[in-house]
Residue, then its C-alpha position, 0 to 999 in steps of 0.5 A: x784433639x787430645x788433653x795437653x800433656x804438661x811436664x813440670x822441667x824440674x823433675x828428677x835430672x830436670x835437663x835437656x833429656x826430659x824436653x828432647x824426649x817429650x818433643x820426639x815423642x809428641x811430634x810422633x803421636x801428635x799429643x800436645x804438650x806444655x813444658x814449665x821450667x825447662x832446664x830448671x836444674x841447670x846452672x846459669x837459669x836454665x832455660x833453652x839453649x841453641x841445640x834445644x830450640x834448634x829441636x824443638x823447631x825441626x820437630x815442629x816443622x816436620x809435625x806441623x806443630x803450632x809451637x808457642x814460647x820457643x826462643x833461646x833461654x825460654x823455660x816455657x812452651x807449648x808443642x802442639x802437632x797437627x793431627x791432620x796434616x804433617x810436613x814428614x816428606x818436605x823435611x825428610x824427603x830429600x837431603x835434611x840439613x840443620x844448621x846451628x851457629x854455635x857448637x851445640x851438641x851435634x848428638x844431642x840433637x840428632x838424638x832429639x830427631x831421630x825417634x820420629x825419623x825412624x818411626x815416621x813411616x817415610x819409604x826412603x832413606x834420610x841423609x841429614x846433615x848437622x853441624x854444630x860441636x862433635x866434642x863437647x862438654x856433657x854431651x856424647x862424643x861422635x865417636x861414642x855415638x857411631x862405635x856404641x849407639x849406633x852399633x847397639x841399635x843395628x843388635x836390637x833390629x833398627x837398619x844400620x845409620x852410617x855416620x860421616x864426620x866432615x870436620x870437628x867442632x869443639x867446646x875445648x881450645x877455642x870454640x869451632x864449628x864442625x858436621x855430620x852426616x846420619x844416614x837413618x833408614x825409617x822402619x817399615x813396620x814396628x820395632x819388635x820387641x827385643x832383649x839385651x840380657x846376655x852379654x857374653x865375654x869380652x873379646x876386643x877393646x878399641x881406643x880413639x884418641x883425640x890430641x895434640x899430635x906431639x903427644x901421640x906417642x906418649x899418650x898411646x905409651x900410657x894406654x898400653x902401660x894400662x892395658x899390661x896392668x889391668x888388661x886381666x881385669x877386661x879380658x880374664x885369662x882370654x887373648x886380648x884384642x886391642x886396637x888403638x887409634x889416633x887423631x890429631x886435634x888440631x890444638x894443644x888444649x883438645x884431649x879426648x880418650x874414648x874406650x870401647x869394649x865388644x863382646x862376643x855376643x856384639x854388646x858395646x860397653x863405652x866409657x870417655x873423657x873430654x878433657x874440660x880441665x886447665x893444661x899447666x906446662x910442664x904438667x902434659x904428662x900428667x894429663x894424659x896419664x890421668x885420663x887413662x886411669x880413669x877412663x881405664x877404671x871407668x870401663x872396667x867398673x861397666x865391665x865388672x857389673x856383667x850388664x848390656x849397657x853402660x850408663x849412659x847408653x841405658x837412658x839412650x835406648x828408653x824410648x826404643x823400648x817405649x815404641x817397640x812392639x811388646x816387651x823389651x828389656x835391657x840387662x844393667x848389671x848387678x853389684x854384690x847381687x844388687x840391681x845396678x840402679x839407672x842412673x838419673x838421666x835413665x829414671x828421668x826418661x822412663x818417667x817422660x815415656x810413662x807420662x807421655x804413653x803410659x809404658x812403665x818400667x819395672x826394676x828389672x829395666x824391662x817394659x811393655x812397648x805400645x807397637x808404634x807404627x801399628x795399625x792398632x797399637x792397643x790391640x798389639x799388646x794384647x796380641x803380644x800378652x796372649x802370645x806370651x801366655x800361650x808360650x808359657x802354657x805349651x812350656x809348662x804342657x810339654x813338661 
């Protein structure tokens, strides 16, 4: 039985991102774990809310974890896997389905299950269903998951998860409850390694608009004033490509603006806003013209710094690089010759991946992934070290 692992929950971001990667990665490689403090940088005490024990619980099930602690508003637990007996096939067999009874972040969650879905080594393809919020305060969007995840993890070698919205559950305008479905297909042998460090030219921009349906004229009139005005500081000199589309939200309260740019070598830049502030009449236009501007500079500050990933998805893809088998590096940009700094969330899960299987970090956003999923994780590095050295040694002989 190996040593429990114990993170302390306060550590640099000190919320939820620390325990979902800790939890997914524990249920993984059936290493026991002790979290103290959870959540103990967050307002209202911290603690466990539903989307987090919702987590914890489905890994639990699905590793046979013997799981102690666990309620709602907990700042403790302990998490430990069986290593002689897991229920990967019961839970990932057929349909999954996760209920919650409050809109808790939808992506969260999925963000929380997916690494052990995709490393679990089952032979089928999983549907899991979830419901609970799309649209929520400090949480990813759906959109931003299905137009900016999920397309990045199809460039880095994962197979294609096709995302389904069945109804929309929101934080904003009254509390409601909607669902996704992910449809993830498990690798088959490990993630290799892989590279995000050219990005290209940026060749489209997509804009999904999520409001009132009496402003959708009016909102898509301040995008395109947008796009006239700083439309060279995305595209330079080149033709632009733009497309934008609209939702009604169904609720004079519900505005939500997500702006995505594509390059040409397929690297998605995003960057939304849940509008989380009061409406006062008369004052709409107001609304939607402020979140075009920043939503607008936004981007174009992801776009100036020439990186592969946008803030937030940069912390996203840590554990990938983690379990991938040998090196893998994501390009985050620079600013006047400076290396753009992960954001706290990106530091908080290279520390939980360090403290949990040893992979570090370097400051070029670059790390040694263990191979996960390989016969001898160990040896695979070696293997990958010494590959390396031999490419380097035929380089330098055939000059």
């Amino acid at each position: 039985m190996a040593s429990t692992i114990h993170l302390e929950g306060t550590t640099l971001e000190g919320g939820g991102q620390l325990l979902r990667i800790a939890i997914g990665l524990s249920s993984l490689t059936q290493t026991p774990l002790n979290i103290t403090n959870i959540r103990g940088k967050r307002s209202r005490g911290g603690g466990l809310k539903a989307q987090h024990l919702t987590s914890v619980q489905w890994l639990a099930q699905a590793s046979n974890a013997q799981l102690s602690g666990a309620g709602l508003k907990s700042k403790e637990i302990t998490f430990a896997p069986s290593t002689k007996e897991s229920k990967t096939e019961k839970y990932l067999k057929c349909d999954t389905q996760i209920s919650q009874d409050t809109p808790g972040s939808i992506n969260l969650v999925f963000q929380a299950i997916l690494p052990y879905i995709l490393f679990s080594g089952a032979k089928y393809s999983v549907k899991v269903r979830i419901s609970g919020g799309t649209n929520v305060s400090n949480s990813p969007s759906y959109d931003y998951i299905s137009q900016v995840l999920l397309p990045t993890l199809s460039l880095i070698g994962i197979a294609e998860i096709k995302s389904q919205v069945h109804s929309r559950g929101w934080s904003q305008g009254g509390t409601t409850l909607g669902s996704i479905t992910y449809t993830v297909t498990p690798l088959t042998q490990p993630l290799p390694g892989f590279t995000l460090t050219t990005r290209g030219d940026i060749k489209s921009v997509k804009a999904t608009i999520l409001a009132p349906k009496a402003c959708e004229e009016h909102f898509k009139n301040e995008l395109n004033v947008m796009f006239d005005r700083r439309g060279t500081a995305i595209f330079g000199d080149r033709e632009s490509e733009i497309d934008i589309s609209f939702e009604d939200s169904l609720h004079d309260k519900r505005f939500y603006l997500l702006l995505v740019a594509t390059t040409t070598t397929g690297v998605k830049l995003g960057r939304d806003w849940l509008y989380d502030r009061g409406v006062k009449a008369g004052k709409l236009e107001m609304v939607l013209s402020s979140m075009a501007k920043k939503v607008f500079g936004d981007l174009i500050a992801e776009i100036e710094h020439g990186g592969c990933a946008d803030e937030f998805l940069r912390d996203q893809l840590v554990v990938f690089q983690a379990l991938a088998k040998g090196r893998s590096e994501v390009d985050g940009g620079r600013r006047k010759g400076v290396l753009v700094e992960p954001s706290l969330h990106a530091k908080t899960a290279q520390w939980v991946v360090n403290e949990m299987i040893g992979v570090e970090f370097d400051d070029d956003g670059a790390c040694k992934g263990i191979g996960f999923g390989s016969e001898d994780e160990d040896e695979t590095i070696e293997e990958e070290e010494l590959r390396q050295s031999f490419a380097i040694l035929d380089v330098a002989q055939a000059r």
